[in-house]
ROZA-348170 format. One record per residue (C-alpha): chain; x negated, y, z negated. Coordinates in nm, 3 decimals. Layout:
% residues N
lovo unit->A, east->X, north->Y, up->Z
...
***
This chain:
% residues 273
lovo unit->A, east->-14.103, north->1.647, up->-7.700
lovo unit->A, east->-14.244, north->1.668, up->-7.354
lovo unit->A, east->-14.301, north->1.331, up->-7.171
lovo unit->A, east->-14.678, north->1.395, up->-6.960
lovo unit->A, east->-14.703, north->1.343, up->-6.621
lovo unit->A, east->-14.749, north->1.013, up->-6.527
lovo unit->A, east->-14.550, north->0.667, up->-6.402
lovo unit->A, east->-14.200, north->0.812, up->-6.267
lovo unit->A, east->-13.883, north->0.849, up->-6.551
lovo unit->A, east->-13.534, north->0.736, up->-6.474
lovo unit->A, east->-13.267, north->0.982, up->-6.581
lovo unit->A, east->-12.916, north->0.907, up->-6.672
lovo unit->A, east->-12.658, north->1.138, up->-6.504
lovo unit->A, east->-12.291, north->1.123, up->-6.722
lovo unit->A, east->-12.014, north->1.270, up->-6.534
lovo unit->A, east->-11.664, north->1.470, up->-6.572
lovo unit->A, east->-11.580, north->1.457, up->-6.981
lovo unit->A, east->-11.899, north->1.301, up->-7.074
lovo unit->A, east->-12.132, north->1.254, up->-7.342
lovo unit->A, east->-12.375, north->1.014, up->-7.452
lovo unit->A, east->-12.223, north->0.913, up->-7.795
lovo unit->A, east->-11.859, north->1.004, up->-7.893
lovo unit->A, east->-11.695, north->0.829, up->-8.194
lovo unit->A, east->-11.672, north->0.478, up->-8.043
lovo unit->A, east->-11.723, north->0.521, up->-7.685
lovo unit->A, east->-12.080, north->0.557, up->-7.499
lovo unit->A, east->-12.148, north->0.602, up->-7.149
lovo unit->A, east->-12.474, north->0.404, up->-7.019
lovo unit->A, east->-12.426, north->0.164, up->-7.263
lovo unit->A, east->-12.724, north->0.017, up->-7.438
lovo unit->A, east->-12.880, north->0.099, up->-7.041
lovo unit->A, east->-13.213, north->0.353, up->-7.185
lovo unit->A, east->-13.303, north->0.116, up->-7.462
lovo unit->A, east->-13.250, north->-0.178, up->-7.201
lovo unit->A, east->-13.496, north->-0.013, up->-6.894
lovo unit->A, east->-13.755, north->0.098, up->-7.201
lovo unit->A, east->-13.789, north->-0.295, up->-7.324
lovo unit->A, east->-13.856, north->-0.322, up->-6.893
lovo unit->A, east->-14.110, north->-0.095, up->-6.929
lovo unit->A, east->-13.949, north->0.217, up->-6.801
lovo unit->A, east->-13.943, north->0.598, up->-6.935
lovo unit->A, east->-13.579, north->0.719, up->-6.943
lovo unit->A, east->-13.440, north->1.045, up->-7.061
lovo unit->A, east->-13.052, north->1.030, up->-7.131
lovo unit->A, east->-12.972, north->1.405, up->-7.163
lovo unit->A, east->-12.644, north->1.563, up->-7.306
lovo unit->A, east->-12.443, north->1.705, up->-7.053
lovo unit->A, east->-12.191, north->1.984, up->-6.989
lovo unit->A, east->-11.886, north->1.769, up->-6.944
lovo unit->A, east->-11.630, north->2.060, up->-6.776
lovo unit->A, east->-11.856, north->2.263, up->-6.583
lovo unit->A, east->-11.883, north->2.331, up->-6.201
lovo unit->A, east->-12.142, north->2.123, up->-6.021
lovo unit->A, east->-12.389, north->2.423, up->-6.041
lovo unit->A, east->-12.380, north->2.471, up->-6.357
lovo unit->A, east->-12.434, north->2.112, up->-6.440
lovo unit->A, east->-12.727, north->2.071, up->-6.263
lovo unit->A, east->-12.890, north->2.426, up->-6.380
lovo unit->A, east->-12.823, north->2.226, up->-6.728
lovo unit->A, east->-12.955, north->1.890, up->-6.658
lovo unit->A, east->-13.220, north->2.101, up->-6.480
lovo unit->A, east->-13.292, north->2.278, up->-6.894
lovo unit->A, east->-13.267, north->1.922, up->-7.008
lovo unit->A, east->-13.481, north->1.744, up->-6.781
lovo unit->A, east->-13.790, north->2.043, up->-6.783
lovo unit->A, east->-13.761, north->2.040, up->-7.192
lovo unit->A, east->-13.835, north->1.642, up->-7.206
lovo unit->A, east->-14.027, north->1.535, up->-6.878
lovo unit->A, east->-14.379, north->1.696, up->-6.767
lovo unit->A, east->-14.253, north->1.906, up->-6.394
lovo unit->A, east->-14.521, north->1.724, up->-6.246
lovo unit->A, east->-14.345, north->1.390, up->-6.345
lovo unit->A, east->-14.210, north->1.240, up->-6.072
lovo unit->A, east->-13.789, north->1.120, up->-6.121
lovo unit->A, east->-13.560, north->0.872, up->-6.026
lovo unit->A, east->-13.214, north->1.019, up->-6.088
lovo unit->A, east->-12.922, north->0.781, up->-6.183
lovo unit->A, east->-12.578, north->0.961, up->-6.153
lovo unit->A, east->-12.255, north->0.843, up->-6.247
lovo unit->A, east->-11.880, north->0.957, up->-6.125
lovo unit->A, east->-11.966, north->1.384, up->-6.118
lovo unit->A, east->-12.365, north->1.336, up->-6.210
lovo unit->A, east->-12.407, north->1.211, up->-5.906
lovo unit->A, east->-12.314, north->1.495, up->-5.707
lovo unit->A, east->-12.554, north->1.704, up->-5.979
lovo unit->A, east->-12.822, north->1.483, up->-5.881
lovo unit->A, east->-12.766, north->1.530, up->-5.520
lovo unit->A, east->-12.739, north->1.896, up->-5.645
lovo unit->A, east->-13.060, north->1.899, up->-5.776
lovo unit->A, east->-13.249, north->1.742, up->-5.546
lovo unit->A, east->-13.124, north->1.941, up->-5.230
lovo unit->A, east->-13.275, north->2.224, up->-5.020
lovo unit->A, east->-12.927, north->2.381, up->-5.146
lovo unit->A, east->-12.891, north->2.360, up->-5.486
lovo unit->A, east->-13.220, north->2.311, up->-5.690
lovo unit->A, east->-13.493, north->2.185, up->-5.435
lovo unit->A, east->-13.645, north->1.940, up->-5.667
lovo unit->A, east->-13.718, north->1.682, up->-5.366
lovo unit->A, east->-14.093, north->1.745, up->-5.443
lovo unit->A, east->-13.996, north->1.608, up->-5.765
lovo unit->A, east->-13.713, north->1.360, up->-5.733
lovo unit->A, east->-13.806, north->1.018, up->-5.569
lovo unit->A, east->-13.452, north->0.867, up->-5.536
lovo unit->A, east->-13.119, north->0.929, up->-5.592
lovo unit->A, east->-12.921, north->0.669, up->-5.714
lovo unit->A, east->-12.497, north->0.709, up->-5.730
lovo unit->A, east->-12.216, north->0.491, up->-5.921
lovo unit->A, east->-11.872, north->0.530, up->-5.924
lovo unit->A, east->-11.961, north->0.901, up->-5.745
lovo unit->A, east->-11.677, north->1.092, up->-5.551
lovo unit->A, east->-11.898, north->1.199, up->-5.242
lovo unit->A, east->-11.577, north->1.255, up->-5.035
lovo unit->A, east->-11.367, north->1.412, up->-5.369
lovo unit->A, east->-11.109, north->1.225, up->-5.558
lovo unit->A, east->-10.757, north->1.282, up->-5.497
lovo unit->A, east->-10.735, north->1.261, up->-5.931
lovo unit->A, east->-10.894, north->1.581, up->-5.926
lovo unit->A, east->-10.590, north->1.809, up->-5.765
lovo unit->A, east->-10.304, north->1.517, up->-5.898
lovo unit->A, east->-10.349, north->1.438, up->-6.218
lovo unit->A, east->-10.075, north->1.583, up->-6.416
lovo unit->A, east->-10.126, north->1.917, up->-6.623
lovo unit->A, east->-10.001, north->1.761, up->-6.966
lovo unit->A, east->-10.346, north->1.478, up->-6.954
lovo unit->A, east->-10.629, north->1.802, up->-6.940
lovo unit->A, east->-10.352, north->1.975, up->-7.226
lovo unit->A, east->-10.370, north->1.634, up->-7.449
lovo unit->A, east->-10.740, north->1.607, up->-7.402
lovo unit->A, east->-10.794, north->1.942, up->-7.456
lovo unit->A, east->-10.568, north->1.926, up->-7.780
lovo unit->A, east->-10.728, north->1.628, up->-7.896
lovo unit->A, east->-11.113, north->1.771, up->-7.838
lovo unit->A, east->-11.023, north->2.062, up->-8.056
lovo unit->A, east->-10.893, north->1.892, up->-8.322
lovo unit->A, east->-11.203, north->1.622, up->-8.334
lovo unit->A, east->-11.429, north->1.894, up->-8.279
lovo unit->A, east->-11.298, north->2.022, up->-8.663
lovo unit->A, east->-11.349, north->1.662, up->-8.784
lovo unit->A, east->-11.649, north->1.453, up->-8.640
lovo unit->A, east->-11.941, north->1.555, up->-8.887
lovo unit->A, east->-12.192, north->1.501, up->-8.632
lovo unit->A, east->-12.294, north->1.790, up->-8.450
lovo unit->A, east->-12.357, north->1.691, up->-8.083
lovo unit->A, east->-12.077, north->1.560, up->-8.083
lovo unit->A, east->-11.875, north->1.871, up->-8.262
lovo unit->A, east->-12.071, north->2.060, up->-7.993
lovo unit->A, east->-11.900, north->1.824, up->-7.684
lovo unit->A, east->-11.595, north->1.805, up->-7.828
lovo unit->A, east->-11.577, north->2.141, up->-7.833
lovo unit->A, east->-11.725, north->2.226, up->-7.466
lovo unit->A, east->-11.421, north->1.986, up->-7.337
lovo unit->A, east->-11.166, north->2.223, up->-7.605
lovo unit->A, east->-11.245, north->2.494, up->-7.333
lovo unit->A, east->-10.902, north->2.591, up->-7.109
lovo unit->A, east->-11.130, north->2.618, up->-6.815
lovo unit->A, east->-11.267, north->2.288, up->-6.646
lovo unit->A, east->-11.420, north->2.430, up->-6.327
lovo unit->A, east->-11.555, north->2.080, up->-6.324
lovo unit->A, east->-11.192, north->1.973, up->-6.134
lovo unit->A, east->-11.192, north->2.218, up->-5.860
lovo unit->A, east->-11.525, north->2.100, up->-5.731
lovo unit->A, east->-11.435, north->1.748, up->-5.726
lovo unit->A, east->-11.139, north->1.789, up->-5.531
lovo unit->A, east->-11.144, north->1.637, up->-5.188
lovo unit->A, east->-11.153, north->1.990, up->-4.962
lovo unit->A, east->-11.374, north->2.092, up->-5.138
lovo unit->A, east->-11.613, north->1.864, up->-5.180
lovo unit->A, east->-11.629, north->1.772, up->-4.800
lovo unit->A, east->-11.561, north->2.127, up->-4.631
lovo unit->A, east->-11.790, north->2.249, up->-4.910
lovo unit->A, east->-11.998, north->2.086, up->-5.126
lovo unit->A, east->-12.121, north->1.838, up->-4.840
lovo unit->A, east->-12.201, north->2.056, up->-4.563
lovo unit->A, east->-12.459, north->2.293, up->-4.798
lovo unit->A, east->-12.570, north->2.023, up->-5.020
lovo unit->A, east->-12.748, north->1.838, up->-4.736
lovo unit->A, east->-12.997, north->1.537, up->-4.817
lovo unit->A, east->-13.322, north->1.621, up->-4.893
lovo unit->A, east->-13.568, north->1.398, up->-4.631
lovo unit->A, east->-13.812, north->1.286, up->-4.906
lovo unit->A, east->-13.602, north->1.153, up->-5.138
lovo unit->A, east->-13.438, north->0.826, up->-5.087
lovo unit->A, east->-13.037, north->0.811, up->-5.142
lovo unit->A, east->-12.863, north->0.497, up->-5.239
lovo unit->A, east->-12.517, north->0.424, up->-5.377
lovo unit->A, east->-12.302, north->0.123, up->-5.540
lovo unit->A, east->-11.918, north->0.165, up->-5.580
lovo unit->A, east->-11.690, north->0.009, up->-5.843
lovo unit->A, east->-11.386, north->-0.171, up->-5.711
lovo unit->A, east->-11.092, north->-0.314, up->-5.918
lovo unit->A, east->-11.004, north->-0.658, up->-5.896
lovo unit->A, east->-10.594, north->-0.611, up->-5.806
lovo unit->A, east->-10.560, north->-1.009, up->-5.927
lovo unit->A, east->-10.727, north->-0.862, up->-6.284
lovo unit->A, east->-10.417, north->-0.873, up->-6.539
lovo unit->A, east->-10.588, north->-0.706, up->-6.817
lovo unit->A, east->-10.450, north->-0.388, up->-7.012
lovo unit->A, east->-10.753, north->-0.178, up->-6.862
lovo unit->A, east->-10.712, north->-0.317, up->-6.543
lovo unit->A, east->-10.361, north->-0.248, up->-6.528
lovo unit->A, east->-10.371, north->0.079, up->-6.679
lovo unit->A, east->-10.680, north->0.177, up->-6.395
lovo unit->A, east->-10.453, north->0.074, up->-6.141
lovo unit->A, east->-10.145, north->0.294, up->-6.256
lovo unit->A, east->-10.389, north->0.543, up->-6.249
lovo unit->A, east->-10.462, north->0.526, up->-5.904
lovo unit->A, east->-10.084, north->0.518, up->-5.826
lovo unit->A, east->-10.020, north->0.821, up->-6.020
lovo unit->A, east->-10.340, north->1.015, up->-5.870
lovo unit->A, east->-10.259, north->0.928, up->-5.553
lovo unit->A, east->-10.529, north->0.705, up->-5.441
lovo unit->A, east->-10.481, north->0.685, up->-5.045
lovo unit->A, east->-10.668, north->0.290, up->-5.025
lovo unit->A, east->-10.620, north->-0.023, up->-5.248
lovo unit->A, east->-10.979, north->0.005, up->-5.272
lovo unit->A, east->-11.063, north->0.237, up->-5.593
lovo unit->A, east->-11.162, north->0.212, up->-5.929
lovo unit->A, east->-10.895, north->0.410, up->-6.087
lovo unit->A, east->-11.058, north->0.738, up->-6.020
lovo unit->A, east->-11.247, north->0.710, up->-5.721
lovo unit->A, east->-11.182, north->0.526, up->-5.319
lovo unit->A, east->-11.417, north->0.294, up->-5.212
lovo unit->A, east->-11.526, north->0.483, up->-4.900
lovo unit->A, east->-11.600, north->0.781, up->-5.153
lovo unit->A, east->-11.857, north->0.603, up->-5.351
lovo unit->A, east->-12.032, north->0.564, up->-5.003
lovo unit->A, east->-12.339, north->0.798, up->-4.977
lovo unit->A, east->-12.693, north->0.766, up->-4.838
lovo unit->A, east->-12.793, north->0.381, up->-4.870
lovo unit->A, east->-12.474, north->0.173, up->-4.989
lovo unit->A, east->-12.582, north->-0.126, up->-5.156
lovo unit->A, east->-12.234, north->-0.256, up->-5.276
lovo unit->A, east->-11.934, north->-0.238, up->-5.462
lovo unit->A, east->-11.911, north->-0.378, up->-5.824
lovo unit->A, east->-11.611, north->-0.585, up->-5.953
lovo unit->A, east->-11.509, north->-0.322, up->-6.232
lovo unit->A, east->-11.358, north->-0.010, up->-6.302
lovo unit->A, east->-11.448, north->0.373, up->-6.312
lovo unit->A, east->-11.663, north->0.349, up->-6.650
lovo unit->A, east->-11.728, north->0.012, up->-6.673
lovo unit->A, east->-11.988, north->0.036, up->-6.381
lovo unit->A, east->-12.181, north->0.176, up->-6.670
lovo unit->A, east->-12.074, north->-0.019, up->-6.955
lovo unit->A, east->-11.821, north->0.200, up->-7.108
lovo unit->A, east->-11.466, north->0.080, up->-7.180
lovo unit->A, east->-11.140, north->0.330, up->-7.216
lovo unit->A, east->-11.040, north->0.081, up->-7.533
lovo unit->A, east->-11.352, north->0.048, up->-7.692
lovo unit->A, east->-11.325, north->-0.270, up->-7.880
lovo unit->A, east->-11.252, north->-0.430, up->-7.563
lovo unit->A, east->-11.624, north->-0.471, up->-7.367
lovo unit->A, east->-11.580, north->-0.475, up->-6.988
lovo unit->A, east->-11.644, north->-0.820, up->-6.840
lovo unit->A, east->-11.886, north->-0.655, up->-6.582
lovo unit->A, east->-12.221, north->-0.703, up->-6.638
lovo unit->A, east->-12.372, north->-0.333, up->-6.641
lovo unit->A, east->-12.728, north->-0.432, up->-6.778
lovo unit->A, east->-12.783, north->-0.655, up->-6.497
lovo unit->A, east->-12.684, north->-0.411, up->-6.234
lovo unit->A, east->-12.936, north->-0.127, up->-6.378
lovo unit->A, east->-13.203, north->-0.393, up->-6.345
lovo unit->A, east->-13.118, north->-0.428, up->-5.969
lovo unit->A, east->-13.174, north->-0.055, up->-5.944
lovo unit->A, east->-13.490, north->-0.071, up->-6.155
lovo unit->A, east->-13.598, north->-0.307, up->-5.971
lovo unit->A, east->-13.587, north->-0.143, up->-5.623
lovo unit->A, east->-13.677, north->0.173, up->-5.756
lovo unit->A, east->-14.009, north->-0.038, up->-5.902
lovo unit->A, east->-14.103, north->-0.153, up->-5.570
lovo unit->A, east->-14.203, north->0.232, up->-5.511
lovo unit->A, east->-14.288, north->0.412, up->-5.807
lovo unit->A, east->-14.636, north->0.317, up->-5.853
lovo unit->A, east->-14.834, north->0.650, up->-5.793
***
């Protein structure tokens, strides 16, 4: 169903390997039912977990035009990856949807690359790659099956474009910022006095990526996250900026709902048409 045209929509951005719903693990946790008892219109759409930036945003782009009225104006909330779709989208070089797009709002995003994407060792893609194709024989549901399978694929052009060189000798100088649209971004820092099994684990991570700064989240540097307006960095790791733990019976201490009512918040104070 079509949303009409009327009071803006947010919409929720996953990034590399994600999904909305997969076994126990969601990204944007409880966040569109959240914003919707605040009033808001949100559209959570499935993504394409493994593929390049383009074609990411060409299918968030399917997604958006088969739920949301083009004359609707949008607020686009990317995390990690979606947030270089959504500066994708919105940019005189990739889709040119500033006449639609209102703001552009990043977490956790590698503006500057992540050095994960060119380090991380080629057994982790094999197991996740191994275990996708096996769940995607198992899990009855089939948007799931259908993501499980997409990350199955032995091609993730997903990594190349994230890779530092890339993404600033690249991906930065064509995707330039589109005047009318207003840019902000938060970061998500771990806490290095945290003792916690994620905690730990996120910064082992970083030391077997090769994280250059102290400052990271396990996947992404500090002075990565930084695009357009930088509003701050949040005491939490890579997915817990939106809710979603690696060990899901374990719920992040970070407070996720109250940071997307910051956002909706300043986004509210110019949406009104």
């Amino acid at each position: 169903m079509t949303l009409p045209a009327s009071r803006p929509v947010i919409v929720l951005l996953a990034g590399f390997l994600g999904f909305d719903r997969l076994l126990w693990w969601q990204m944007f946790r409880g966040v569109k039912l959240h914003l919707e008892q605040t009033g808001w219109r949100v559209v959570q759409p499935n993504p394409d977990p493994v593929g390049s930036i383009e074609q990411r945003a060409h299918h968030w782009a399917r997604e958006i035009d088969e739920q949301v009225s083009s004359e609707t104006p949008l607020h686009l909330i990317g995390h990690s990856m979606g947030g270089l779709d959504a500066r994708y989208i919105a940019s005189p070089g990739g889709l040119d949807w500033g006449h639609r797009v209102r703001s552009v709002t990043t977490l956790a995003t590698p503006h500057r690359g992540s050095p994960a994407a060119s380090t991380i060792p080629t057994i982790i893609p094999l197991l996740i790659r191994l275990t996708a194709r096996v769940g995607s024989r198992i899990v009855p549901q089939m948007v799931e099956r259908a993501v499980l399978g997409k990350i199955a694929s032995p091609n993730w052009p997903a990594l190349s474009d994230l890779a530092e060189k890339r993404t600033v000798e690249i991906f930065n100088r064509e995707i330039i910022d589109d005047p009318r649209v207003l840019y902000y971004s938060y970061a998500a820092v771990l806490d290095n006095r945290e003792t916690g099994f994620v905690s730990r684990l996120r910064r082992l991570e970083g030391k077997v990526t090769g994280m250059s700064s102290p400052n990271h989240d396990g996947l992404v540097e500090l002075e990565s996250a930084k695009w357009g307006e930088y509003i701050g960095a949040c005491n939490t790791d890579h997915g817990g900026i939106i809710g979603m733990h690696i060990v899901p019976w374990k719920m992040p201490k970070f407070d996720h709902l109250a940071l997307f009512d910051e956002i909706s918040n300043r986004l509210a104070g110019f949406s009104c048409d």
